[in-house]
C-alpha positions as CSV (number, residue, x, y, z in Angstrom):
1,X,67.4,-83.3,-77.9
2,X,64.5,-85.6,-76.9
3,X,62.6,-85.5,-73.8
4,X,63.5,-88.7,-71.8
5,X,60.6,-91.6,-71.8
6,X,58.8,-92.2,-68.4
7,X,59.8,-95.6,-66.7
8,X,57.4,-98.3,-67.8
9,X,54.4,-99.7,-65.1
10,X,52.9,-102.6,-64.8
11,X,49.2,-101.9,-65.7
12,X,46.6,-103.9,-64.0
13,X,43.4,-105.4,-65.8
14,X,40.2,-103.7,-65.6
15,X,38.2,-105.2,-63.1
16,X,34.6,-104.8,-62.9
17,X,32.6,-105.6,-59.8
18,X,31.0,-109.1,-60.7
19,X,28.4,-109.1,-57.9
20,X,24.7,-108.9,-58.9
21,X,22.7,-105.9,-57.6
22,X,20.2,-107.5,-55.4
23,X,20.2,-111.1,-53.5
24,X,20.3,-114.2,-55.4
25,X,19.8,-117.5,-54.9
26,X,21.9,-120.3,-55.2
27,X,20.4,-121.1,-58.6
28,X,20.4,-117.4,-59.9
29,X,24.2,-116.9,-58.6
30,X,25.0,-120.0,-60.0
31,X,23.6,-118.8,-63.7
32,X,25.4,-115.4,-62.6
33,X,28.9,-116.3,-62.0
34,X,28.3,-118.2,-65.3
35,X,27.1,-115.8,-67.8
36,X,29.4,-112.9,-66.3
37,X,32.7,-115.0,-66.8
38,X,31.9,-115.5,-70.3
39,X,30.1,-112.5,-71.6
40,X,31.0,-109.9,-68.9
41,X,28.5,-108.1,-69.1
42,X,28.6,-104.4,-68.2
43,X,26.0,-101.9,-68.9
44,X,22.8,-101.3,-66.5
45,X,20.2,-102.5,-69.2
46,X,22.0,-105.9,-69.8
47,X,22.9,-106.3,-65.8
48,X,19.2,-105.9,-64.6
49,X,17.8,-108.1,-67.6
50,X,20.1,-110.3,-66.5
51,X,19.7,-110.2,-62.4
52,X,15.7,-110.9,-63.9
53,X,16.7,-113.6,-65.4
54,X,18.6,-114.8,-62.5
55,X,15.7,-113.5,-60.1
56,X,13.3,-115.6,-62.1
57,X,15.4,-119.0,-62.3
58,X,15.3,-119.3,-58.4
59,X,11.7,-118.5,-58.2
60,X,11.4,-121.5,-60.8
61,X,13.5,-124.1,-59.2
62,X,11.6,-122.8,-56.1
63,X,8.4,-123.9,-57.8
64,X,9.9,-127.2,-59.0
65,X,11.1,-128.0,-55.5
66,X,7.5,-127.5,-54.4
67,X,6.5,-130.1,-57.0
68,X,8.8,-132.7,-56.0
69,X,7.5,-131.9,-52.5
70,X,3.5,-132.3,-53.2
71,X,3.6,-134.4,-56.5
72,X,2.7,-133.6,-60.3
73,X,-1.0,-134.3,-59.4
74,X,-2.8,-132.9,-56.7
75,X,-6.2,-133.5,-55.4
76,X,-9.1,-130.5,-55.3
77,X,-12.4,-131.7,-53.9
78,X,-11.1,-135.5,-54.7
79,X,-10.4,-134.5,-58.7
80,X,-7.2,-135.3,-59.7
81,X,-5.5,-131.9,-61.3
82,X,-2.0,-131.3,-62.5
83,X,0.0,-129.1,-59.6
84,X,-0.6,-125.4,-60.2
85,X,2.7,-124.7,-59.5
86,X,3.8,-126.6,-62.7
87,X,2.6,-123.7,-65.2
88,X,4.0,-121.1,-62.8
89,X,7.4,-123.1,-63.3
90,X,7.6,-123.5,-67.1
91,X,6.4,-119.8,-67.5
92,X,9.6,-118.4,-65.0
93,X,11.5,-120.9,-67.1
94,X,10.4,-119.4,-70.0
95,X,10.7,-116.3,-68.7
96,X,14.8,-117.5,-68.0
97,X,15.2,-118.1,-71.5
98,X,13.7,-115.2,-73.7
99,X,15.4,-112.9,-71.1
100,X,18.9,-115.0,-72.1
101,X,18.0,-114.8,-75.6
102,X,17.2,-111.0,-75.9
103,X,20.8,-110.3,-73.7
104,X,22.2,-111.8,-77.0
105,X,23.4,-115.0,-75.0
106,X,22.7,-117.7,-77.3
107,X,25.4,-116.6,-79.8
108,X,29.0,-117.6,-79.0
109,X,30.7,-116.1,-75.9
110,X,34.0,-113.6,-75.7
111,X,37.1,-115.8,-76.3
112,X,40.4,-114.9,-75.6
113,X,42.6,-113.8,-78.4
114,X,45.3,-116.2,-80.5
115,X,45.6,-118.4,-83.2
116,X,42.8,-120.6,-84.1
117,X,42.9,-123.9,-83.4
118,X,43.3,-126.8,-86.4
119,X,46.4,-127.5,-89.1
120,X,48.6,-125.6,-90.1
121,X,49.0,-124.2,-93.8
122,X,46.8,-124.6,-96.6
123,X,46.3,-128.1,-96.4
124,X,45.7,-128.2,-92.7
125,X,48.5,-130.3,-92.1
């Protein structure tokens, strides 16, 4: 005689905690939510490159806003110069996207599982 199967359970997804280690900004959560919902990523390496990331787009929207506020050219000892803050932002932005790029992130995200899209058949019909 064989032993009589356990009752079947409904088993629940894995759900991982999807809430960055340290304070964001609106920005950085913004680019959080985002790159967590499509690439889910997991282990500590890849989650603090990408809170960096995250970190470092808020400081340069931070710097941009300060732009808008003062201008693109500023005035030092009646010279006109080009803000200060405007190398400061394109090097955090910089900073964004090498950080995105060596997390792998500029290759195609997770997709969910089925049939692939297009005809049907050799033909593609």
């Amino acid at each position: 005689m064989t032993k009589p199967k356990p009752p079947l359970s409904i088993v629940g997804s894995v759900t991982t905690d999807t809430q960055p280690p340290r304070k964001l900004g609106q920005h950085g959560m913004a680019l959080w939510g985002s790159v967590q919902a499509e690439y889910r990523i997991q282990d500590s390496g890849g989650v603090e490159m990408l809170v960096q990331a995250c970190s470092g787009l808020d400081r340069a929207e931070a710097l941009a806003a300060r732009v808008a506020e003062d201008g693109e050219v500023v005035y030092a000892k009646g010279v006109p110069r080009a803000h200060p803050c405007i190398r400061e932002e394109l090097a955090a932005r910089a900073f964004v996207v090498r950080t995105l790029a060596r997390l792998g992130l500029n290759v195609e995200a997770i997709k969910p599982v089925g049939r692939p899209g297009g005809g049907i058949g050799w033909r593609g019909d």
